[in-house]
mmCIF file as Biopython writes it, N, C-alpha, C and O atoms, coordinates in Angstrom:
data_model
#
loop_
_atom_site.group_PDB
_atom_site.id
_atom_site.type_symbol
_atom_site.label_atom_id
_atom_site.label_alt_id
_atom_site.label_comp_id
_atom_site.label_asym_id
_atom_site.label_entity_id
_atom_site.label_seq_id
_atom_site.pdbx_PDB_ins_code
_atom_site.Cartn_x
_atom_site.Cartn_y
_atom_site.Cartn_z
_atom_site.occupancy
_atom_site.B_iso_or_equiv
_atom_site.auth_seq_id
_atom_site.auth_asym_id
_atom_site.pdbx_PDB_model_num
ATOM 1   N N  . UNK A ? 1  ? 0.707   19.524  -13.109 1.0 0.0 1  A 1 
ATOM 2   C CA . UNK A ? 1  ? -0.514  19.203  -12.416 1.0 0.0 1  A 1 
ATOM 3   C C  . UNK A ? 1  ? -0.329  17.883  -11.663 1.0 0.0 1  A 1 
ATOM 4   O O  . UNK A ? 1  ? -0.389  16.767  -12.181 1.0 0.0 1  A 1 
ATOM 5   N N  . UNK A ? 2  ? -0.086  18.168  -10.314 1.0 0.0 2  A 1 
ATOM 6   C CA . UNK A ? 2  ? -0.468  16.505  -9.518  1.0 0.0 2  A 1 
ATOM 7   C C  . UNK A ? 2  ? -1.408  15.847  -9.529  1.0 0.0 2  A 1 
ATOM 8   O O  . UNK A ? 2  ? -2.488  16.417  -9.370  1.0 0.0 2  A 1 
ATOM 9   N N  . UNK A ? 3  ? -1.379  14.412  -9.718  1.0 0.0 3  A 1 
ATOM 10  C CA . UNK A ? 3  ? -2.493  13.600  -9.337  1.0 0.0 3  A 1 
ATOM 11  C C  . UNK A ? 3  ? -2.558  12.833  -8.389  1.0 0.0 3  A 1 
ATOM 12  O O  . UNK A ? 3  ? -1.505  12.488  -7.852  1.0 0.0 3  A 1 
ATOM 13  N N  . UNK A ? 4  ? -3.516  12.461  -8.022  1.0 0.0 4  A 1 
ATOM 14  C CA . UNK A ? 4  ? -3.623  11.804  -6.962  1.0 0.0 4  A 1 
ATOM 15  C C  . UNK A ? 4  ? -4.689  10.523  -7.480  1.0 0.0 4  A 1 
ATOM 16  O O  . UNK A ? 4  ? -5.543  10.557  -8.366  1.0 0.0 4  A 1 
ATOM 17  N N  . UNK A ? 5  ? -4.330  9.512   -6.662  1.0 0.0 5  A 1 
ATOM 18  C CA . UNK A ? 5  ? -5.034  8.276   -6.652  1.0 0.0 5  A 1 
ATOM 19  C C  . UNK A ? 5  ? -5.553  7.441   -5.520  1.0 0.0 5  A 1 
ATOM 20  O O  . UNK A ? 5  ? -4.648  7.069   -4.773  1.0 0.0 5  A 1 
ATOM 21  N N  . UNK A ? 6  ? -7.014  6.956   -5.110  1.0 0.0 6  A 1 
ATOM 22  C CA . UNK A ? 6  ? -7.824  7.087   -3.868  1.0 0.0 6  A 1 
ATOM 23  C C  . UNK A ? 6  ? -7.958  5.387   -3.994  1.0 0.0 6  A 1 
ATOM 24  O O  . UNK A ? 6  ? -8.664  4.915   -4.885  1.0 0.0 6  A 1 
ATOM 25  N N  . UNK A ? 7  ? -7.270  4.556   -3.092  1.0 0.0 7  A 1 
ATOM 26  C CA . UNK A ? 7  ? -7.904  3.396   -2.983  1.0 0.0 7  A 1 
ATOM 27  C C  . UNK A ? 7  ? -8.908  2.807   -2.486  1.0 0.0 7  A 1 
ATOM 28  O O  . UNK A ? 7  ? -8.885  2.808   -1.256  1.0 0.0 7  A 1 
ATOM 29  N N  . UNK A ? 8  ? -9.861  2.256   -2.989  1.0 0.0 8  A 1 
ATOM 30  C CA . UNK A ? 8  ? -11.025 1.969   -2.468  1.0 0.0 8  A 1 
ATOM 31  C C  . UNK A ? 8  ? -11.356 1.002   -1.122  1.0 0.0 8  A 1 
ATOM 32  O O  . UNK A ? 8  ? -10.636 0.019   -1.296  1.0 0.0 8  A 1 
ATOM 33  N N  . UNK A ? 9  ? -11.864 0.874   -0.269  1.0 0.0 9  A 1 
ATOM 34  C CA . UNK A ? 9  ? -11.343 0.347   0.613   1.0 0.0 9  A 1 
ATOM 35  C C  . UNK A ? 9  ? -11.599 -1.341  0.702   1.0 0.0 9  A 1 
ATOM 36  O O  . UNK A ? 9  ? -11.133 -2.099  1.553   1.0 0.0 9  A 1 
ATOM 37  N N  . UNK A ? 10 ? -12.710 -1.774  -0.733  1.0 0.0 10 A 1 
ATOM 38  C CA . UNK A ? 10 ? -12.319 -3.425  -0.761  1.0 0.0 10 A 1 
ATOM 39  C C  . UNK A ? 10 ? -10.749 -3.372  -1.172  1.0 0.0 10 A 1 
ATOM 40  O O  . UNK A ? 10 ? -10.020 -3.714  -0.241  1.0 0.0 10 A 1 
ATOM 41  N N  . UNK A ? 11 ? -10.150 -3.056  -2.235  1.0 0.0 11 A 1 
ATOM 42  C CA . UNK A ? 11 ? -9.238  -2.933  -2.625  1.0 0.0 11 A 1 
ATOM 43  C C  . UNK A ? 11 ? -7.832  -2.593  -1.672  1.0 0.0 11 A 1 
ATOM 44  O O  . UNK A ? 11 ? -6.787  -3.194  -1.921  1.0 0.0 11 A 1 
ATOM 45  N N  . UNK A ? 12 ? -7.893  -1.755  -0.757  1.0 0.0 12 A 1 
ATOM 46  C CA . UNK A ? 12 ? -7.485  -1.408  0.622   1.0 0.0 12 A 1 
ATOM 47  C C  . UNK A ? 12 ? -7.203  -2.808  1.240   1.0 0.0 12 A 1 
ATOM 48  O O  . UNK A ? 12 ? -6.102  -3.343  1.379   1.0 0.0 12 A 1 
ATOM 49  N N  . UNK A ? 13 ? -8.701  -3.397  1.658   1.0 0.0 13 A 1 
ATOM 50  C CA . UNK A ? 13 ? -8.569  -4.587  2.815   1.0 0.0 13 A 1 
ATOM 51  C C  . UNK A ? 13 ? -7.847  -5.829  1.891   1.0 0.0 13 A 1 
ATOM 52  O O  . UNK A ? 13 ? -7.103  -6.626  2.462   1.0 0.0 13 A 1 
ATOM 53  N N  . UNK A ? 14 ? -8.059  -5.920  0.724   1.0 0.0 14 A 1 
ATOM 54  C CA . UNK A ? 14 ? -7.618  -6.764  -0.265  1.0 0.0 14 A 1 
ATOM 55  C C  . UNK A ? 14 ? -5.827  -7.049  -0.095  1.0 0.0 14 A 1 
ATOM 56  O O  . UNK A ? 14 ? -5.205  -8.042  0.280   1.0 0.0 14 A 1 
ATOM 57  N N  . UNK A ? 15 ? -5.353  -5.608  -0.587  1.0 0.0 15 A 1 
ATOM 58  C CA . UNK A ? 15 ? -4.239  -5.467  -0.445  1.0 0.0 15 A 1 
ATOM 59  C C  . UNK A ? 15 ? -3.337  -5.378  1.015   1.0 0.0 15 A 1 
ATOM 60  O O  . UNK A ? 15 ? -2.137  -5.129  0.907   1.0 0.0 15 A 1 
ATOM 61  N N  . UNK A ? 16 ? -3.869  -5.562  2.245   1.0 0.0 16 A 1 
ATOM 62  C CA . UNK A ? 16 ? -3.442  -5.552  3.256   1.0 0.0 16 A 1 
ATOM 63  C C  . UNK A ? 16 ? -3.661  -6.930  3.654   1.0 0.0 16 A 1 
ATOM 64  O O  . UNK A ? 16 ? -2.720  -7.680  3.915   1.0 0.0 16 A 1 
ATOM 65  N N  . UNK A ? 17 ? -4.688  -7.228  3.700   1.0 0.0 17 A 1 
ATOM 66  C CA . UNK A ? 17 ? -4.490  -9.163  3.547   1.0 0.0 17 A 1 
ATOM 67  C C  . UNK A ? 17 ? -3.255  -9.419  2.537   1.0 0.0 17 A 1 
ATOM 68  O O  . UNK A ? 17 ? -2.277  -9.639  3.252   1.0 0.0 17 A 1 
ATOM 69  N N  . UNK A ? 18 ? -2.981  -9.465  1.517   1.0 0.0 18 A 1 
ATOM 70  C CA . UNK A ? 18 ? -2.237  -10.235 0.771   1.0 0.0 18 A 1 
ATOM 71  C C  . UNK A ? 18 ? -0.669  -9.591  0.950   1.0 0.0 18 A 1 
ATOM 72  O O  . UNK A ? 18 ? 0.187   -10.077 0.211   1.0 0.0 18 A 1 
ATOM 73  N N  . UNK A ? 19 ? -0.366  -8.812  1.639   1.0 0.0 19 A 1 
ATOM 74  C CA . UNK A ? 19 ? 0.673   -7.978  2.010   1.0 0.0 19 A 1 
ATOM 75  C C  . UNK A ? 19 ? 1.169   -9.389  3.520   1.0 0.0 19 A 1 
ATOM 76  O O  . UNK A ? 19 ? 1.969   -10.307 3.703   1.0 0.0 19 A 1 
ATOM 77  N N  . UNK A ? 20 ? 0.407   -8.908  3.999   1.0 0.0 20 A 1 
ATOM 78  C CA . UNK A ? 20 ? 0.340   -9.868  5.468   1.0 0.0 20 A 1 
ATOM 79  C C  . UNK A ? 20 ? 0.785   -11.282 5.482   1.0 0.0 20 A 1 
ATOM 80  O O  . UNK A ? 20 ? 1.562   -11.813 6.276   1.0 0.0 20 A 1 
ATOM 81  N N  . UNK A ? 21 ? -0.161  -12.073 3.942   1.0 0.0 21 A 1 
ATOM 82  C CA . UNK A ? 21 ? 0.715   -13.473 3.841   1.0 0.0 21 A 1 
ATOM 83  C C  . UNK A ? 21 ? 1.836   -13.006 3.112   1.0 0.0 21 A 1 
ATOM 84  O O  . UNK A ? 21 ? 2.916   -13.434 3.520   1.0 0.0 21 A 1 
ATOM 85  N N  . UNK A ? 22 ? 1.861   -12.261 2.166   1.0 0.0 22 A 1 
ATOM 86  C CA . UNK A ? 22 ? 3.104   -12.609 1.448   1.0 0.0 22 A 1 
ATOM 87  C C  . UNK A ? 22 ? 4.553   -12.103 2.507   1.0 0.0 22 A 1 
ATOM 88  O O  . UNK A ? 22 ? 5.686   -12.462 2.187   1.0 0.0 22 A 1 
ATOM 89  N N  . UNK A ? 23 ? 4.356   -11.438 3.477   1.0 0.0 23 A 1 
ATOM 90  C CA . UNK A ? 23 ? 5.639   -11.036 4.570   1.0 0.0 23 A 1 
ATOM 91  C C  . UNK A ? 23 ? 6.177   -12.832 4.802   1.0 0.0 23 A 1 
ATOM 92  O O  . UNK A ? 23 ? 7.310   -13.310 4.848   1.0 0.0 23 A 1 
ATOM 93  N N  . UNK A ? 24 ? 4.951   -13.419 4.899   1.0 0.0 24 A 1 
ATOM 94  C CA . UNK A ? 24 ? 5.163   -14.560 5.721   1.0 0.0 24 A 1 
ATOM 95  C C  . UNK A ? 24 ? 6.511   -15.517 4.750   1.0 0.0 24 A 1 
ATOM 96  O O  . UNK A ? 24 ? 7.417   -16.028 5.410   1.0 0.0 24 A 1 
ATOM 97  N N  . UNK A ? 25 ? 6.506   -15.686 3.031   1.0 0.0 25 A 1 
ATOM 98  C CA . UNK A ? 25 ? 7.054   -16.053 2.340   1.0 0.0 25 A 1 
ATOM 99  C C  . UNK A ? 25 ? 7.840   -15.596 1.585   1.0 0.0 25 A 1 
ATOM 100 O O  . UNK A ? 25 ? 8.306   -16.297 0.687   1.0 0.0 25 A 1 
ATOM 101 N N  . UNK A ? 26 ? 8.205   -14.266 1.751   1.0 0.0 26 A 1 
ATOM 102 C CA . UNK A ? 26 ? 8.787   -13.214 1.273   1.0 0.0 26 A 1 
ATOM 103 C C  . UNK A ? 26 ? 10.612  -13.768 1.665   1.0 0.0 26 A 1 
ATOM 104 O O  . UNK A ? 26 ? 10.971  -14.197 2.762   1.0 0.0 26 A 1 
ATOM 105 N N  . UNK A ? 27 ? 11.174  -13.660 0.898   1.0 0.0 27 A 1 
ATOM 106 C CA . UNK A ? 27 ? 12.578  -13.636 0.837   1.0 0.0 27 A 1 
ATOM 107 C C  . UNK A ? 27 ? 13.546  -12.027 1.495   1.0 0.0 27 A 1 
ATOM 108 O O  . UNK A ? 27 ? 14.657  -11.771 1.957   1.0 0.0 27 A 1 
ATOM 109 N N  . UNK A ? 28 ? 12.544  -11.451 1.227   1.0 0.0 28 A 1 
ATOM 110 C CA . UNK A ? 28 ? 13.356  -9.614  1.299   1.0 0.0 28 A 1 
ATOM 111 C C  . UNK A ? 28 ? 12.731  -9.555  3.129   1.0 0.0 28 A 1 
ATOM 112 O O  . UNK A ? 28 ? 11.615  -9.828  3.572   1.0 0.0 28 A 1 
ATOM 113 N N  . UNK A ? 29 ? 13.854  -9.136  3.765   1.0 0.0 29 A 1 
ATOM 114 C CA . UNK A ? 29 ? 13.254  -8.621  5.073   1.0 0.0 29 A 1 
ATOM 115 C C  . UNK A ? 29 ? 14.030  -7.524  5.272   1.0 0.0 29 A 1 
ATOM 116 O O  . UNK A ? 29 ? 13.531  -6.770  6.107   1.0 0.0 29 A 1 
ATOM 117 N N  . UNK A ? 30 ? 15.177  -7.108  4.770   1.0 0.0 30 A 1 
ATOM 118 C CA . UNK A ? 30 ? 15.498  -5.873  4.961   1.0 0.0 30 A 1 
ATOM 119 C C  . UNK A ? 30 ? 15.393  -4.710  3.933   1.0 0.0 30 A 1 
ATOM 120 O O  . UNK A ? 30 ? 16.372  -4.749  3.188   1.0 0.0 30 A 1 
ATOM 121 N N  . UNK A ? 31 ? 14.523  -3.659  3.625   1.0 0.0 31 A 1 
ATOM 122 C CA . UNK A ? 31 ? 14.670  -2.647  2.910   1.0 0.0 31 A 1 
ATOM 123 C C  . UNK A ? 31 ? 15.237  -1.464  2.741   1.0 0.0 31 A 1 
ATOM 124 O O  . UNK A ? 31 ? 14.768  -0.826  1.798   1.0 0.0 31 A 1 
ATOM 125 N N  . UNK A ? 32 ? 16.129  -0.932  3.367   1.0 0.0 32 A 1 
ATOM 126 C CA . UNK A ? 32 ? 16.918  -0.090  3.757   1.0 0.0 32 A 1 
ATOM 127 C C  . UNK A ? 32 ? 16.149  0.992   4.886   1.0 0.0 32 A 1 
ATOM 128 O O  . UNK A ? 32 ? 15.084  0.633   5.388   1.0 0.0 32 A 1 
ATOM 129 N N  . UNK A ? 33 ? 16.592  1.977   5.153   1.0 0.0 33 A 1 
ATOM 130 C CA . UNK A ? 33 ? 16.045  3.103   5.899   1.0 0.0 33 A 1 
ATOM 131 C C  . UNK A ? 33 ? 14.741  4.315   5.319   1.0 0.0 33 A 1 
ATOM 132 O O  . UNK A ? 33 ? 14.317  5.398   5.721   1.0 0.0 33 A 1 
ATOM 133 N N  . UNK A ? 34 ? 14.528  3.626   4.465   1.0 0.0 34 A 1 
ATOM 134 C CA . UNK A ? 34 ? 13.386  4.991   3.479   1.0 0.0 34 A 1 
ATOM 135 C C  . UNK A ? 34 ? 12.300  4.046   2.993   1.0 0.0 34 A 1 
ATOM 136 O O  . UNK A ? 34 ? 11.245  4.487   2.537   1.0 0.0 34 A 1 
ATOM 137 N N  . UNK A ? 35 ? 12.622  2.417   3.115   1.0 0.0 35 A 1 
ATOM 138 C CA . UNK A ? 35 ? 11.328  1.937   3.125   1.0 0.0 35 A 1 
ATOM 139 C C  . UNK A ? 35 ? 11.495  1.057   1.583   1.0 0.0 35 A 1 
ATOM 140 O O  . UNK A ? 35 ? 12.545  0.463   1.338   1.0 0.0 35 A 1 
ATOM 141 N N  . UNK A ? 36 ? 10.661  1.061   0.881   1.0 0.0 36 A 1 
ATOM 142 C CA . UNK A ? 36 ? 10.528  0.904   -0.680  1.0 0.0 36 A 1 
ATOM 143 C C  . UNK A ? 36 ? 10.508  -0.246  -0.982  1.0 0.0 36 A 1 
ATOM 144 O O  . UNK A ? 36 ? 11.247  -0.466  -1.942  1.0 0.0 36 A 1 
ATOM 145 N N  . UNK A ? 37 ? 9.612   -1.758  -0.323  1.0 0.0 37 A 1 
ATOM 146 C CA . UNK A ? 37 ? 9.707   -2.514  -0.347  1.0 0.0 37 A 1 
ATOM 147 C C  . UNK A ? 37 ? 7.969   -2.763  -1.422  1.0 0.0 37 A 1 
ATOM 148 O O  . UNK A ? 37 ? 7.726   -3.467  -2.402  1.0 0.0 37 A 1 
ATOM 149 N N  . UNK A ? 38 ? 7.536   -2.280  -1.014  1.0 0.0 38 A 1 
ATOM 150 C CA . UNK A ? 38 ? 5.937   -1.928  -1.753  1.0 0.0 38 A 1 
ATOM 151 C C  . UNK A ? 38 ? 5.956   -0.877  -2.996  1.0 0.0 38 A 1 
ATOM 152 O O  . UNK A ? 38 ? 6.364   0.272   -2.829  1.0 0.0 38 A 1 
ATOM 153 N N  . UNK A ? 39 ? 5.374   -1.463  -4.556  1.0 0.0 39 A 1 
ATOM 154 C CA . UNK A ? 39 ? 5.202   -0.571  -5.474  1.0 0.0 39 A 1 
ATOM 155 C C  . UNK A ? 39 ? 3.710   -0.412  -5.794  1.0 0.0 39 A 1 
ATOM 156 O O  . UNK A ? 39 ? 3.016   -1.187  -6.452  1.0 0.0 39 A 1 
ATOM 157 N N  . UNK A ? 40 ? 3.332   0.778   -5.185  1.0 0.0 40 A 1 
ATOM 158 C CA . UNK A ? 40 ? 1.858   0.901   -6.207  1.0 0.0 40 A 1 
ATOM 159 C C  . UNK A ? 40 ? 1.615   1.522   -7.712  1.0 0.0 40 A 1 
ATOM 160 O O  . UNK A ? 40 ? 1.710   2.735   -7.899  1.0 0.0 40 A 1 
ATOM 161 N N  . UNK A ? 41 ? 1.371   0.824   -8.515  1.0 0.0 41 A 1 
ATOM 162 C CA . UNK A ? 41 ? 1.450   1.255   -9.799  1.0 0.0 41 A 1 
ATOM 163 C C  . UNK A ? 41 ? -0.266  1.550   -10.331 1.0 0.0 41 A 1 
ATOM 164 O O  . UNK A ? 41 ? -1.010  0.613   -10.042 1.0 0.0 41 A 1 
ATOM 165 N N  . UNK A ? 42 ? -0.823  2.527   -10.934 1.0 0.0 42 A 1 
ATOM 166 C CA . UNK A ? 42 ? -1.825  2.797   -11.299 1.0 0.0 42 A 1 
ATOM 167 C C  . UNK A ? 42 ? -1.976  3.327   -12.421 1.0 0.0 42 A 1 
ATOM 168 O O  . UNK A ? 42 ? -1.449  4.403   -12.703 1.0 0.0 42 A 1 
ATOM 169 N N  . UNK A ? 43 ? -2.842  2.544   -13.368 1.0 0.0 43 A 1 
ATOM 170 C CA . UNK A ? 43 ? -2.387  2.919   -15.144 1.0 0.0 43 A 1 
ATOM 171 C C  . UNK A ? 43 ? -4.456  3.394   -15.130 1.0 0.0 43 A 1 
ATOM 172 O O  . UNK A ? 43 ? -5.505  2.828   -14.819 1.0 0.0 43 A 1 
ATOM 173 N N  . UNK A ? 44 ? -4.065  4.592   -15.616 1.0 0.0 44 A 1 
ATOM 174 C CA . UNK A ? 44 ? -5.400  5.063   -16.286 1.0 0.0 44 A 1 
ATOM 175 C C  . UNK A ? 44 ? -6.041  5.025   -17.450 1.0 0.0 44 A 1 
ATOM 176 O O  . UNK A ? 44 ? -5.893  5.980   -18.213 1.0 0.0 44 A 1 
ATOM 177 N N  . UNK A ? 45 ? -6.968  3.808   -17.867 1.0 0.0 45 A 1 
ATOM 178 C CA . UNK A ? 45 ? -7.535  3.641   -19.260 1.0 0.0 45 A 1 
ATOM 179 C C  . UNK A ? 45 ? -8.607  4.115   -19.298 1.0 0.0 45 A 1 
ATOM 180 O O  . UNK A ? 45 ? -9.110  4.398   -18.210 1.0 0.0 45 A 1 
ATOM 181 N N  . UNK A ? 46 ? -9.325  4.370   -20.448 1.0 0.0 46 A 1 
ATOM 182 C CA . UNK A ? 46 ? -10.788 4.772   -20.693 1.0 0.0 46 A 1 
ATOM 183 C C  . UNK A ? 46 ? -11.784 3.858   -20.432 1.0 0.0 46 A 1 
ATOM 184 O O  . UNK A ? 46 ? -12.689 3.861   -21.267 1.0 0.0 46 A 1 
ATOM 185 N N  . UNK A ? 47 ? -11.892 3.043   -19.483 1.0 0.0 47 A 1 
ATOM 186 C CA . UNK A ? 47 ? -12.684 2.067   -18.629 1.0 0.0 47 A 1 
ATOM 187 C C  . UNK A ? 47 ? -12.476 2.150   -17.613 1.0 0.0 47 A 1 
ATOM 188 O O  . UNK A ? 47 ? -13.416 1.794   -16.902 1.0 0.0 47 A 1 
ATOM 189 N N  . UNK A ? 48 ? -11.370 2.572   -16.965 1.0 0.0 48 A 1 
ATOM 190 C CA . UNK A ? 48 ? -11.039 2.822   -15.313 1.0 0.0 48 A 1 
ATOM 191 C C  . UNK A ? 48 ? -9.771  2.599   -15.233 1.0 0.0 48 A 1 
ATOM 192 O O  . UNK A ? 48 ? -9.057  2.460   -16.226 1.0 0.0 48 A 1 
ATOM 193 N N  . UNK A ? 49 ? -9.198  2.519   -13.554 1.0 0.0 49 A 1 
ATOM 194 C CA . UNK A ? 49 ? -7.708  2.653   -13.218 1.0 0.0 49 A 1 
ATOM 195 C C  . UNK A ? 49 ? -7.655  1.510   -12.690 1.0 0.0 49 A 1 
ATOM 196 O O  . UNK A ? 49 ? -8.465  1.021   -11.902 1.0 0.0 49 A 1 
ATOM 197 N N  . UNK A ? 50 ? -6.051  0.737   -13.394 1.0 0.0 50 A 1 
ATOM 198 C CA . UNK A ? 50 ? -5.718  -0.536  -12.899 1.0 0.0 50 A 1 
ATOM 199 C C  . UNK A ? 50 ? -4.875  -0.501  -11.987 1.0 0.0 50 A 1 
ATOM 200 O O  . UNK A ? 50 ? -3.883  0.219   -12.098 1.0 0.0 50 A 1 
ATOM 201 N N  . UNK A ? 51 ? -5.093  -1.282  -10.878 1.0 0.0 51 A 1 
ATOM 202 C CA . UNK A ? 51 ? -4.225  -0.918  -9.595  1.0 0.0 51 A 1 
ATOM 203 C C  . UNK A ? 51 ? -3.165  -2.059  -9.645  1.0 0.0 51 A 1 
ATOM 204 O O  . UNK A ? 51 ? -3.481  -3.214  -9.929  1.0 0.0 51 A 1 
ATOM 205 N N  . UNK A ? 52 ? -1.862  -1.665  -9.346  1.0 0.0 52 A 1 
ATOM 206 C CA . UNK A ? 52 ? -1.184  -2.992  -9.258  1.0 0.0 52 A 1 
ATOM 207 C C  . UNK A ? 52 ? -0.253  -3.032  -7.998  1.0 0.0 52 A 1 
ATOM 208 O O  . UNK A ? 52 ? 0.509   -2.066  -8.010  1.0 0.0 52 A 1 
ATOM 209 N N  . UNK A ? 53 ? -0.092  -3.800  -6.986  1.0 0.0 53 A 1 
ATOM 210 C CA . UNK A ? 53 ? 0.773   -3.261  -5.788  1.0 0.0 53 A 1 
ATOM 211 C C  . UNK A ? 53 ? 2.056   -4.764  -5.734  1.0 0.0 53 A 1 
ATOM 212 O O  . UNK A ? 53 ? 1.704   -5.936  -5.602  1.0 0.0 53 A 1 
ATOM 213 N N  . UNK A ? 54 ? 3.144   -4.410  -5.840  1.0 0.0 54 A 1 
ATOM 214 C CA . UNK A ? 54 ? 4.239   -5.323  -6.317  1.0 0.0 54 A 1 
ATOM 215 C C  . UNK A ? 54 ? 5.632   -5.055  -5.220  1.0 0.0 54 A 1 
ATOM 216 O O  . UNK A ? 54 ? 6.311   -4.078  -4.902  1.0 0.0 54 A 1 
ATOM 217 N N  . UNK A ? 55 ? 5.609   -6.145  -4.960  1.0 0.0 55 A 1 
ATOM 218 C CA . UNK A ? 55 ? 7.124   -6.416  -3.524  1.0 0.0 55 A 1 
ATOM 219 C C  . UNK A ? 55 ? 8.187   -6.181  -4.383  1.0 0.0 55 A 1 
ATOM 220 O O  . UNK A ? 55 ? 8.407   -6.227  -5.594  1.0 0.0 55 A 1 
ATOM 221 N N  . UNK A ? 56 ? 8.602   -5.991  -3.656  1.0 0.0 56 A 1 
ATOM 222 C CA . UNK A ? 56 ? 10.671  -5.490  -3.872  1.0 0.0 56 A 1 
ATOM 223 C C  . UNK A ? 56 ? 11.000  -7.052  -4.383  1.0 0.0 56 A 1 
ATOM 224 O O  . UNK A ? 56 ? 11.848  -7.174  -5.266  1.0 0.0 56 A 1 
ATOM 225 N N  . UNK A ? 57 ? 10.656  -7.684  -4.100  1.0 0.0 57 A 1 
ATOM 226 C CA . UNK A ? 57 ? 10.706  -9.131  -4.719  1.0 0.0 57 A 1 
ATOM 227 C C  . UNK A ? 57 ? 10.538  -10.062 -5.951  1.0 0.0 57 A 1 
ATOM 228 O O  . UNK A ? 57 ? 11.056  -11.131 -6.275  1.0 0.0 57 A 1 
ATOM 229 N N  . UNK A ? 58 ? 9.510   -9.149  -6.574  1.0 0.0 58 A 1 
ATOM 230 C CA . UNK A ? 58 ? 8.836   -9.481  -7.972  1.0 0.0 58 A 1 
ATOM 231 C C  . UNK A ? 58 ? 7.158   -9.795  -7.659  1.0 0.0 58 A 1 
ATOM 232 O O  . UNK A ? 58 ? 6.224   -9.286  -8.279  1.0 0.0 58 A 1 
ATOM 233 N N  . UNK A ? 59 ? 7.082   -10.495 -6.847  1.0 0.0 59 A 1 
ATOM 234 C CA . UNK A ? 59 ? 5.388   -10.908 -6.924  1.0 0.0 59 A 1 
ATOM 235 C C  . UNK A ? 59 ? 4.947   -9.491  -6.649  1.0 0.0 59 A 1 
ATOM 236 O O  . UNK A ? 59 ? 5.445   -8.418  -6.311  1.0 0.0 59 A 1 
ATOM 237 N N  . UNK A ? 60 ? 3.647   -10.061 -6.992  1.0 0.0 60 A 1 
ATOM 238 C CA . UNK A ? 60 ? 2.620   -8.693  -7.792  1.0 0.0 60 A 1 
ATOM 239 C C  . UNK A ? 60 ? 1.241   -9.253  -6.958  1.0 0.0 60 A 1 
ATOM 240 O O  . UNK A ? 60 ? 1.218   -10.161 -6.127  1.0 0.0 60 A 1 
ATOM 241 N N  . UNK A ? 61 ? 0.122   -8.440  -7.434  1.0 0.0 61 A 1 
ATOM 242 C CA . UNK A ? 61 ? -1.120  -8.800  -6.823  1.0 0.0 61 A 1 
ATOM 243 C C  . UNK A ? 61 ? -1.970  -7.575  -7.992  1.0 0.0 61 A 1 
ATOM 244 O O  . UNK A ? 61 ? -1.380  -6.494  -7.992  1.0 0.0 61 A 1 
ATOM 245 N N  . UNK A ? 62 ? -2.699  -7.605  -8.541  1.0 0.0 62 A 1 
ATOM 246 C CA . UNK A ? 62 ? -3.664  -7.067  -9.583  1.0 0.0 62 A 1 
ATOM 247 C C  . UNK A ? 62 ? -4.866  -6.605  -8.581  1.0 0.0 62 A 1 
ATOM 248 O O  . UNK A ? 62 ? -5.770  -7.418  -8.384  1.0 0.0 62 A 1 
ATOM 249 N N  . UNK A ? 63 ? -4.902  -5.644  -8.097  1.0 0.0 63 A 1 
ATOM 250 C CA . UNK A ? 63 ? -6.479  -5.171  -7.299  1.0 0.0 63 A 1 
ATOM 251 C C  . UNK A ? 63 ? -7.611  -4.106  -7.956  1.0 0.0 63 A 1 
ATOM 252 O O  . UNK A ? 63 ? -8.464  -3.485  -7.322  1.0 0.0 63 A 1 
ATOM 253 N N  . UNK A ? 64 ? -7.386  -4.075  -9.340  1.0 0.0 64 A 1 
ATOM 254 C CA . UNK A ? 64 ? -8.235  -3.958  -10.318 1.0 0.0 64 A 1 
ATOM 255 C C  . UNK A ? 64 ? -9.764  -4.568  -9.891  1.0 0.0 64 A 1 
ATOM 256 O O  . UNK A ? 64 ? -10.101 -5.744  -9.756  1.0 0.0 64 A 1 
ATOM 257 N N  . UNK A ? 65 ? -10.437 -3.520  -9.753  1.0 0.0 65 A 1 
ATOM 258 C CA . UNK A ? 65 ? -12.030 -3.985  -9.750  1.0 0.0 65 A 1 
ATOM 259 C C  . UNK A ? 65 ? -12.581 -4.111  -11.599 1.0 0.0 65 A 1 
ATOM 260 O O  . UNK A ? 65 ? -12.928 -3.118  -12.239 1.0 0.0 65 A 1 
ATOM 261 N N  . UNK A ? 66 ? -12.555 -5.151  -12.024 1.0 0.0 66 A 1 
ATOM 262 C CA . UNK A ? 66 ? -12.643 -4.881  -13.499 1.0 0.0 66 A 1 
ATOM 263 C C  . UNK A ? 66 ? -14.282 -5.569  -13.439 1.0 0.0 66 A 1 
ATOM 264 O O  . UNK A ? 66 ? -14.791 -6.012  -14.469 1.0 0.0 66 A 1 
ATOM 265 N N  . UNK A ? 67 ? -14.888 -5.587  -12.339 1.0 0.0 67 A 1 
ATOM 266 C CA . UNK A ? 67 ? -16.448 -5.994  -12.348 1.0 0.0 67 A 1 
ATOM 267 C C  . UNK A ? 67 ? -17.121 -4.617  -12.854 1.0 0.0 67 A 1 
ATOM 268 O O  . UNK A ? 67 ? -17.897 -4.542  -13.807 1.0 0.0 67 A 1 
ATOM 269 N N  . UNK A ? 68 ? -16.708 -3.589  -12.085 1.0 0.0 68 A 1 
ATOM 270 C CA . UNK A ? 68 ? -17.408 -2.479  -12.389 1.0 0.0 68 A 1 
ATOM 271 C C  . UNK A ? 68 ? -16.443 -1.453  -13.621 1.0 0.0 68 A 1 
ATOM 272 O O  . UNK A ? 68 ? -16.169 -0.261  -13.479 1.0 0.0 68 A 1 
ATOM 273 N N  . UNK A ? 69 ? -16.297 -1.799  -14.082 1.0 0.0 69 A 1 
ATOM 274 C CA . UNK A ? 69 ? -15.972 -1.669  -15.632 1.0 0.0 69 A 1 
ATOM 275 C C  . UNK A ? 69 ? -17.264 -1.542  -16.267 1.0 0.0 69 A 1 
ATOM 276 O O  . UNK A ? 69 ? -17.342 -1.422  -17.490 1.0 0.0 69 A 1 
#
């Protein structure tokens, strides 16, 4: 069974801002030909889904809405 996972679009604009500075300080500028410089990771608990979007680099960014929890 596939799943699928729908980003919300604060979470969206969130993560595209912080994508944008972090290019700026980012060490990695080449990723090969298929891309894979961006990880979205999404863990499903019985309170909701934690979003996590993480550079080929190590830094991370948490876009977890844990208000509406």
């Amino acid at each position: 069974m596939p799943y699928q996972f729908e980003i919300p679009d604060k979470e969206a604009d969130k993560s595209e801002v912080w994508r944008i500075k972090h290019k700026k300080v980012c060490e990695i500028t080449d990723v090969g030909a298929i891309g894979g410089r961006w990880t979205w990771s999404f863990t499903q608990t019985g309170l909701g889904c934690i979003m996590i979007l993480k550079c080929a680099c190590g830094e991370k960014i948490d876009l977890t809405d844990y208000e509406n929890w």
